[in-house]
Each structure stands twice: as C-alpha cells, then as structure tokens.
C-alpha positions in Angstrom: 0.0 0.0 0.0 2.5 2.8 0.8 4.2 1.4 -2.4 1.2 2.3 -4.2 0.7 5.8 -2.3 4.9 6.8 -3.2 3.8 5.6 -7.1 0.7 8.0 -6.8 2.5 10.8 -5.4 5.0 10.9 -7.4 3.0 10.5 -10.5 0.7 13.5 -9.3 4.0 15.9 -9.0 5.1 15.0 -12.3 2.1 15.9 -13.7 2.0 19.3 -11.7 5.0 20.4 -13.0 4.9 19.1 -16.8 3.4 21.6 -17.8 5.7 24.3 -16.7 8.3 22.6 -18.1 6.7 21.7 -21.2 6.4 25.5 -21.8 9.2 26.5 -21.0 10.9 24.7 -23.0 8.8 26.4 -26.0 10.5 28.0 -28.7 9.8 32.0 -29.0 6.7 32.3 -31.3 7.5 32.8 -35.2 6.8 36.2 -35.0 9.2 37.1 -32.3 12.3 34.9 -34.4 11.7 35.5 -38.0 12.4 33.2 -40.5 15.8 32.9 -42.3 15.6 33.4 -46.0 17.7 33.9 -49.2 16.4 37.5 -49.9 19.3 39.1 -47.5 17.7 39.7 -44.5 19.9 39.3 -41.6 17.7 38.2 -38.8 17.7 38.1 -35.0 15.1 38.1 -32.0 13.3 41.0 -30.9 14.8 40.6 -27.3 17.9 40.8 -28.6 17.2 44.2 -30.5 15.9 45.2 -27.4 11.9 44.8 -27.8 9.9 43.3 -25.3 8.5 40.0 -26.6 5.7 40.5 -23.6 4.5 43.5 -25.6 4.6 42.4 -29.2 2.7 39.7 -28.2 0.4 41.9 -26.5 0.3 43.6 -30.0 -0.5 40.3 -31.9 -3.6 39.4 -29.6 -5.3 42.7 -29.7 -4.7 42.7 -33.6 -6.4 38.9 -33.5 -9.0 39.7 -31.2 -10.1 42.6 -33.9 -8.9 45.3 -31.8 -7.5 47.0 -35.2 -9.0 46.1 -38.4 -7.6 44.4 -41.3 -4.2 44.5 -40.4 -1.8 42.5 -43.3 1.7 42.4 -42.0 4.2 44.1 -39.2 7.8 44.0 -40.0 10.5 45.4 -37.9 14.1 46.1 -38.0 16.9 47.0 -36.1 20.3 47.3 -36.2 20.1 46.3 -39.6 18.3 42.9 -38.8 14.9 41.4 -39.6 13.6 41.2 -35.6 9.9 40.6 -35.8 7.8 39.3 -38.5 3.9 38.8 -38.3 1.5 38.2 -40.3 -2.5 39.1 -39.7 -4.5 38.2 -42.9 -4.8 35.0 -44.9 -1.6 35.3 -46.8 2.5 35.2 -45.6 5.5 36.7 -46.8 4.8 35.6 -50.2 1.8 38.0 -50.8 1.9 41.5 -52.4 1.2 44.1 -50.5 -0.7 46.6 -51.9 0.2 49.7 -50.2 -1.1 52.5 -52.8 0.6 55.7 -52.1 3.6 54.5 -50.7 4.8 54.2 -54.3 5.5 57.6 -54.4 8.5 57.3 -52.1 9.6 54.6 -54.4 9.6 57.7 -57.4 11.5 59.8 -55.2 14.5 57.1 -55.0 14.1 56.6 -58.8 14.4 59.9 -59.6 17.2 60.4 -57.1 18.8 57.6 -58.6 18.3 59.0 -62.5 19.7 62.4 -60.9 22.7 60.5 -59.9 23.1 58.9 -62.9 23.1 62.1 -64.9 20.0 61.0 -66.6 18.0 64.0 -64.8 19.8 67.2 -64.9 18.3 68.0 -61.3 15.1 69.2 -59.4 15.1 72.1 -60.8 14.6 71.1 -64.4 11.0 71.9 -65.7 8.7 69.6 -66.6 6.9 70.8 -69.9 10.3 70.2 -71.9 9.9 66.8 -71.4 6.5 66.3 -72.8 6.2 68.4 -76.6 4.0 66.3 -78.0 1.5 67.1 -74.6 1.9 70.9 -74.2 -1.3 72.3 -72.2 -3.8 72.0 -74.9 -6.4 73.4 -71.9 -5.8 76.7 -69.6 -2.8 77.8 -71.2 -0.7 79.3 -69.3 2.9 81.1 -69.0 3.6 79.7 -65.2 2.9 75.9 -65.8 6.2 76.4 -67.9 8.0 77.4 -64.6 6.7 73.8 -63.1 9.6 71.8 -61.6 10.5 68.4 -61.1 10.8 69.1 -57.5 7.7 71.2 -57.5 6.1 67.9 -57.8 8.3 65.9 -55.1 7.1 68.4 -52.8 3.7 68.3 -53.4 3.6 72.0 -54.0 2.9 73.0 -58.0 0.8 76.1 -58.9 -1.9 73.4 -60.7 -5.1 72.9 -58.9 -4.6 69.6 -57.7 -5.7 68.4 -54.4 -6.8 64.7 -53.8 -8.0 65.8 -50.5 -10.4 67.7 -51.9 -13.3 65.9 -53.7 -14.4 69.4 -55.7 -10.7 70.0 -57.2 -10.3 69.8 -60.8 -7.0 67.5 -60.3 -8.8 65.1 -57.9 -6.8 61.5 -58.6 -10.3 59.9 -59.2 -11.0 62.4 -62.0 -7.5 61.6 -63.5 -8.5 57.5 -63.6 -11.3 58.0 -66.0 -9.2 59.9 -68.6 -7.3 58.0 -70.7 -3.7 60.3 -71.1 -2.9 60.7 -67.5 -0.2 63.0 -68.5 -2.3 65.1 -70.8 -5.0 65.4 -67.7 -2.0 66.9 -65.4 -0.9 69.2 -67.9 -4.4 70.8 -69.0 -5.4 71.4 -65.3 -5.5 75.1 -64.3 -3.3 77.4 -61.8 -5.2 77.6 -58.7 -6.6 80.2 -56.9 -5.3 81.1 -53.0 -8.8 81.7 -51.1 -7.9 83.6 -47.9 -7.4 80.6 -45.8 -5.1 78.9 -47.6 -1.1 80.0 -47.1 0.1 81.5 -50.5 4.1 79.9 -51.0 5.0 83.2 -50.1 3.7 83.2 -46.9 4.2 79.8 -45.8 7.4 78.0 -44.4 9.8 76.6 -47.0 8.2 79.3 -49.7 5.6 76.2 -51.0 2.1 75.8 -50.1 0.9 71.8 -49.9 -1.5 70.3 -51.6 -1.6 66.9 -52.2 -1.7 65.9 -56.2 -0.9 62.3 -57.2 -1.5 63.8 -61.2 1.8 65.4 -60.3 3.4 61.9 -58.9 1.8 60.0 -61.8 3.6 62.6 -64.5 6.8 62.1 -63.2 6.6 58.9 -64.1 7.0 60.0 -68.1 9.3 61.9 -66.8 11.6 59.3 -66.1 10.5 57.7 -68.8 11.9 60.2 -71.5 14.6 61.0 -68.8 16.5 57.8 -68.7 14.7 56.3 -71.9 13.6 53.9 -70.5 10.3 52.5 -69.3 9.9 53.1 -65.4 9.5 49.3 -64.5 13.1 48.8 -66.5 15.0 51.3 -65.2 13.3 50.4 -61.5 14.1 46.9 -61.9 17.7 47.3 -63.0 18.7 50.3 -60.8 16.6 49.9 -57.1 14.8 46.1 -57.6 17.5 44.2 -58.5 20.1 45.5 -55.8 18.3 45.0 -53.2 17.9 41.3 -54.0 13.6 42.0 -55.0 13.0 39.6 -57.8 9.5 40.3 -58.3 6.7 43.8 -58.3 3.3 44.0 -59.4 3.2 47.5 -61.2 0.0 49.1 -61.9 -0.2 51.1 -65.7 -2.8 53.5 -66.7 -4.7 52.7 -69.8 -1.7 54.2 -72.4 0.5 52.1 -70.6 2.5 54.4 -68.3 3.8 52.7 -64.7 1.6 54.1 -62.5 4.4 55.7 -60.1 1.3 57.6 -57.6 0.1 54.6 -56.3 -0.5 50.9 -56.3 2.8 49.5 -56.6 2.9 45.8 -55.5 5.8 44.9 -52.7 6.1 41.9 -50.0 6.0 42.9 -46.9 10.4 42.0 -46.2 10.8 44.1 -49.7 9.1 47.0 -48.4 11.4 46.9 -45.1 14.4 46.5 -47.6 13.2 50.0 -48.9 12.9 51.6 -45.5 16.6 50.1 -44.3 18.0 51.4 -47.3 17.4 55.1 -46.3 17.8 54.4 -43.0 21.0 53.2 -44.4 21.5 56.6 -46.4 21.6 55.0 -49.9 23.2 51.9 -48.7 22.2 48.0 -48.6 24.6 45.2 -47.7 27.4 46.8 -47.9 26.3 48.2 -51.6 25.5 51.8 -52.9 22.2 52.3 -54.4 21.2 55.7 -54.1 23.6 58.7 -52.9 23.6 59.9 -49.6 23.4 63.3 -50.6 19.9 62.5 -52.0 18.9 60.5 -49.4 19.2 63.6 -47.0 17.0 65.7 -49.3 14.4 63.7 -49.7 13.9 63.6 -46.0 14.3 66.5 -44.8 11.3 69.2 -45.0 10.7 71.3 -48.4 6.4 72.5 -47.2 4.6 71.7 -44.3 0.8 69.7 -43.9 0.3 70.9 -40.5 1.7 71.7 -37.2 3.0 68.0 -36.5 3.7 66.9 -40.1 5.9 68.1 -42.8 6.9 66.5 -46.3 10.0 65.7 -48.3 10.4 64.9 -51.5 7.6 62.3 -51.2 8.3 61.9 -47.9 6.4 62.5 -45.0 8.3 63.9 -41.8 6.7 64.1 -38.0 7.9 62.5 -34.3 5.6 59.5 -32.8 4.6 59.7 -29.1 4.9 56.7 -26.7 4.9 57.4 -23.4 6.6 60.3 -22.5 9.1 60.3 -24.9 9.3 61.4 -28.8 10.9 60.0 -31.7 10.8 61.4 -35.1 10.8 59.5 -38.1 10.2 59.7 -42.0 8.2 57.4 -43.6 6.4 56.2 -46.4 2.6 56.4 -46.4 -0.3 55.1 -48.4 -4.1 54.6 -48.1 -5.1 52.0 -46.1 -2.8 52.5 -43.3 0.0 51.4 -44.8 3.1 52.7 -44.0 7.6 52.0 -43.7 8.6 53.8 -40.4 12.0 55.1 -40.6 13.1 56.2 -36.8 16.7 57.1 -37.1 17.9 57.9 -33.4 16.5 54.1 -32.5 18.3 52.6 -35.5 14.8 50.5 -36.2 12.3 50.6 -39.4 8.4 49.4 -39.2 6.3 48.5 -41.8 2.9 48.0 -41.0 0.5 47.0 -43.5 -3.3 47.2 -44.4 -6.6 47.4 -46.1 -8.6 49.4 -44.2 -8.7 51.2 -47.5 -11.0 54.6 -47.4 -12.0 54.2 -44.1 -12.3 57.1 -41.3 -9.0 56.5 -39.1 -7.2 54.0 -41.1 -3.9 56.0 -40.3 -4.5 56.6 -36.7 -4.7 52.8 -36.4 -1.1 51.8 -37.5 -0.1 55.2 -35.7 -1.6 53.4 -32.9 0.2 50.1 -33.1 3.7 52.4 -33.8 3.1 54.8 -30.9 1.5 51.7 -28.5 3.5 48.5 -29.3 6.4 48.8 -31.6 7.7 51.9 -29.9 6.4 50.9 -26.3 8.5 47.7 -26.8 11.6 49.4 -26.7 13.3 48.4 -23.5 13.9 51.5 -21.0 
C-alpha cells in the first residue's frame, strides 16, 4: 500500500510540473524569431534588438482579437536585422502588399537615382520640356512652364490639384477615368489662393501643400523620357534588382504608363528593404544604391501639412509619441494604413501593412500600433 501511495504521489508531481516545463521549454513564437531566408535579411530576436517580446505579443492578440482592423503584416528592423515578422490576414511573406501611395516614395529614389546617374539634370529642371508632344492643350498658361520636377516631389505645383479635396479639378479619381494621365495633369488650371489657404510666399519653406498624385503619376514620363527607358526597367535594373527583390506588381494606366502615384505591389520583407535602405542613407549590404546626398534631401522638409507633419520629396516627416518620450521619423505612407517607419535615433524601421482602404481612421490605427506596441517595446 505505501508502495502504491509513493507511485501516486510521485506520479501526481510530475504531472503538476509538466506543464511548466513543457512551456518553457517552447521555442519564441514565429513572429518574435523571423524566418531565415535567401532575400538578404539578416535576422535576429526582438529581445535581442531590445523589444519586449511581452509587448509584441500583446500587440498580436489585440490585432487577432479585432482590436484593429484588417491589419496584413508588421515587420520590424533593427540594427540592420529582420527582428519581428507577423502576419494578420490570410496570406504570408509571399503576398503582395498593396500599399497605394507609398509608391510615391519609391519615385523619389528613382528619380534620385536618374539624378545620380546624370540622366536628370536636377530638381530644378521643368517639366513641360519633357512632354512636346503634350503641351497644355487646356488653360494655357505662362507659369505651368516654370513647373519643376521638384515642384512635384514636394507636393507644391501652382496646378489645382488636391486629392483631398473631392471638388478639385486635379482630384486622382477624375485623373483615372481619362485616358492620357499626363495630358489630364498638364491641361489642369493654376489655382486660386482663397484667404485661408497659405500663398508659397507666406508659408514655411516658400511652397504651399497640396496633395496631387497627377503630379506623382507625370513624373513617371518623366523618367521615362529622362533615362529612356520604361519606369519598371529602369526600376528593376537600378533599385529592384540590388536589393535582391525579384518580383513587383506594377500598376499602368490605360496608355501604358507605370503608375508611379500609387499601387505598386511589394512583399512585406521588400518593403522593409526600402525603409533600411534610407535608413541606411543610400546603402544595402554593404552596396551603394542611391547617394547619400539624396537621401538627406528627400527627407528632410521642403512645405509643411500641418503643425505636427511636414513633407520631403515624397516623404512625409513628423515625431511619434509613446509614453513620454518622442521620436521622429520619416516614412512612407499610403491609403489604407499602410506605412515604412524610418526612426533614425533608435536605429529601427516598421512596416505596418493594411486594407482598411478609405475608411475614417485607417492611419491613426497603425499610428496606434507604432506609438502603442512597436515603440512601447523598446526596453527602458
């Protein structure tokens, strides 16, 4: 009997404590010890880049649990390693993200790239040279002539172009349904400055902002006649290619032109390559892509949005809150929520992606998981 009773006992303790050491003898979730590939990612664990697992997981149940909607991917990086790696949605690292407007960052290093080539004289270089076959056949007018390359990068032409604003004549949706997307940018007219709207003389950095992806769209043709060479080429060749990206889904309007405004098709580890690159200044393993010199233009501010946001040359420029510190970053954005976080002081990019195309707070939401999770992970 007390044979019996030592066997029970001894089997009930073993039991107890299985458990515990079952889990923790668990391997880190996937997420938390991304997956080695061939693409060039160096990778690591977010503990060791100085995240707190504790609060990236607390990140992936509230995203499960529906707490933010339609959330693709979250990538992060730091100290030039892939850390963290999750995805949300019924795909994986294969799948293209579409992340719309973030494309237009991806003209900026194309035409930075062109510029460094001396294939594009410069920023400065006006547009309607490149187009005689397209001169403004609508609302002629002396100034369009005066329209720069970086007039466009910056968001700040004299053409009435505001995709923000559903009543402007160079509203992106009124561009779709015309079939020369070039021709549409070209014919719109100057705009007017009501009185509560800055005039570029009167606002910081001598531009006044107003969001046109027309303007994004036309610089396409002019890389195009620039480097002759179609867009998707020359992108392939000159960005794609060195940073080991095999594959892109461009999108082209109806005359054929790469749709460089929007829409460009990237996994989710490409689109981090894009944002360690400039984090990078130029640089990717070692290799030079774009110059540094560019690099620093393109992020620092040419017009401002607002009194927490400023813009590039496609750009966008603000700090992100978490807790009671501040960290300013550049980044990529697009609709839907998408965005590639570039926080230079931490040494770390983020790349949340999703679909919560067109909604009401789509950006606040990955602002949320950047400012909540991501940054909050940091260790203090």
């Amino acid at each position: 009997m007390n044979l019996i009773r030592a066997c029970l006992l001894l089997l009930c303790g073993f039991l107890l404590f299985a458990p515990a050491i079952s889990t923790s003898a668990q391997e880190a979730p996937p997420s938390l010890s991304p997956r080695q590939g061939d693409d060039g990612w160096a990778t690591a664990t977010a503990a060791s880049a100085g995240l707190s697992p504790v609060r990236l997981q607390a990140m992936e149940t509230a995203i499960r649990n529906g707490e933010f909607k339609k959330i693709g991917s979250i990538l992060i990086a730091r100290h030039g390693k892939l850390v963290y790696e999750g995805y949300f949605d019924a795909s994986d690292a294969s799948a293209f993200r579409d992340t719309r407007s973030a494309t237009k960052s991806v003209t900026d290093m194309l035409v930075g790239i062109a510029i460094d080539k001396g294939l594009l004289a410069g920023v400065d270089v006006p547009i309607l040279p490149f187009f005689p076959d397209k001169q403004p056949l609508q609302n002629p007018d002396p100034r369009k002539a005066k329209i720069t390359v970086e007039d466009f990068l910056t968001m700040s032409s004299l053409l009435e172009c505001d995709d923000w604003n559903d009543f402007s004549r160079g509203n992106e949706e009124r561009m779709y349904v015309i079939e020369d997307w070039i021709q549409f940018t070209l014919d719109l007219p100057i705009k007017g400055f009501p009185p509560w709207v800055k005039k570029p003389s009167e606002a910081p950095y001598g531009r006044s902002f107003s969001y046109c992806t027309a303007g994004a769209t036309t610089l396409g043709g002019v890389l195009d006649r620039a480097t002759k060479t179609a867009v998707p080429e020359f992108a392939m060749k000159n960005l794609f290619a060195p940073l080991g990206i095999q594959k892109v889904a461009w999108k082209f309007s109806p005359l054929g032109l790469a749709q460089t405004g929007g829409g460009l098709g990237l996994k989710s580890r490409d689109l981090l390559k894009l944002g360690q690159l400039y984090l990078n200044r130029g640089v990717w393993n070692g290799s030079r892509i774009v110059s540094e010199r560019w690099v620093k233009t393109s992020t620092q501010p040419h017009a401002r949005i607002d009194d927490q946001t400023e813009y590039g040359y496609f750009w966008w420029l603000k700090s992100f809150k978490s807790g009671e510190k501040s960290y300013p970053a550049f980044y990529m954005s697009g609709n839907g929520g998408n965005k590639v976080a570039v926080f230079p002081t931490l040494d770390m990019v983020a790349v949340p992606t999703s679909a919560n195309y067109n909604t009401r707070g789509m950006h606040e939401q990955t602002d949320k998981l950047l400012t909540d999770y991501i940054l909050a992970s940091l260790a203090q």
